[in-house]
Every structure is written in C-alpha cells, then in structure tokens.
N, C-alpha and C positions, 0 to 999 in steps of 0.2 A: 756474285757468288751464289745468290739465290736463285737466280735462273739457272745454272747448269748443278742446283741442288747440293752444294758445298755446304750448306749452314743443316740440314738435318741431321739431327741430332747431336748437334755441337751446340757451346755456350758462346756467346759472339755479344758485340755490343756496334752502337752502330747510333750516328743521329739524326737531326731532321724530320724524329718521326717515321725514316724510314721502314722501322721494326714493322710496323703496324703493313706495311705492305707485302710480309714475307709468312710462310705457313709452318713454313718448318725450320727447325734451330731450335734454341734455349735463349730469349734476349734477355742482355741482365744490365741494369742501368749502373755503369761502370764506364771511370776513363777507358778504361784498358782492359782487355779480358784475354786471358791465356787458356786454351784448351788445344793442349798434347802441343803439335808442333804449329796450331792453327793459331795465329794470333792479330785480335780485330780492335780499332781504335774507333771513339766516340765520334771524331770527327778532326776538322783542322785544326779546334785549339786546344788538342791533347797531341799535336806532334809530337813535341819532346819529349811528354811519358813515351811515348810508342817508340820514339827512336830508341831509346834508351832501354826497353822492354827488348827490344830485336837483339839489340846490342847485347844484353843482359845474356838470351838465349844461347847468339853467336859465340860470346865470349863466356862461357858459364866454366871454363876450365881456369879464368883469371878474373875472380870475381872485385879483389882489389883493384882492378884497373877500370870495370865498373863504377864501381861505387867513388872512386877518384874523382871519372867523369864529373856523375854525376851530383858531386858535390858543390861542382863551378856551374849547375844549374837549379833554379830555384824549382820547387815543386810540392804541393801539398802534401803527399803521403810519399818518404822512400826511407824505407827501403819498399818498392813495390813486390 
C-alpha cells in the first residue's frame, strides 16, 4: 500500500516494524485500525479481530448478527 502511496495521510496499523519503513500515513500501535472505508490489521495474530472488523463494516446494516458471531469468538476488547 506504501509504494503506490495508499497509507498517506490515513491511520493504518501494520507489524514487524514494518511502520518504521514507510513515510507517509498516521501509524497507530493498534490490533485493528478503521479509517473511512480503509481498514489495516497488526498482523497474522489479529486475524479474527480483522475478520470480524470487515465483517462488522460489511454487515453494519445487521449489527446483531455481528455481535452473535462474535461472541462464539474469544477476543480482548469487543465490542471493537
């Protein structure tokens, strides 16, 4: 995303230290980061927040069916 300049001036999260290789964006040390319809994940062991974040977006007209999901998955912070 950083090479064809997708993360300027957006909030994005990202791991491996990869932040530190990029010039422009907002990096914000977070599993999950939502900005507008751009949404970026920490890494592999935050899939299921991320799934569930997508999910969340795609389905934000049935947000009970969300939150259903997501209650048959275990997770630090939800409601995200």
């Amino acid at each position: 995303l950083a090479a064809h300049n997708l993360l300027e001036g957006r909030n994005y999260t990202t791991g491996a230290g990869l932040n530190k290789k990029f010039s422009d964006g907002n990096f914000l040390d977070q599993k999950v980061v939502i900005d507008g319809n751009f949404i970026s994940g920490k890494g592999l062991g935050v899939s299921f927040e991320f799934a569930v974040t997508v999910a969340k977006m795609l389905l934000s007209d049935n947000q009970e069916k969300v939150d259903w999901q997501a209650d048959h998955i275990y997770f630090d912070h939800w409601p995200l």
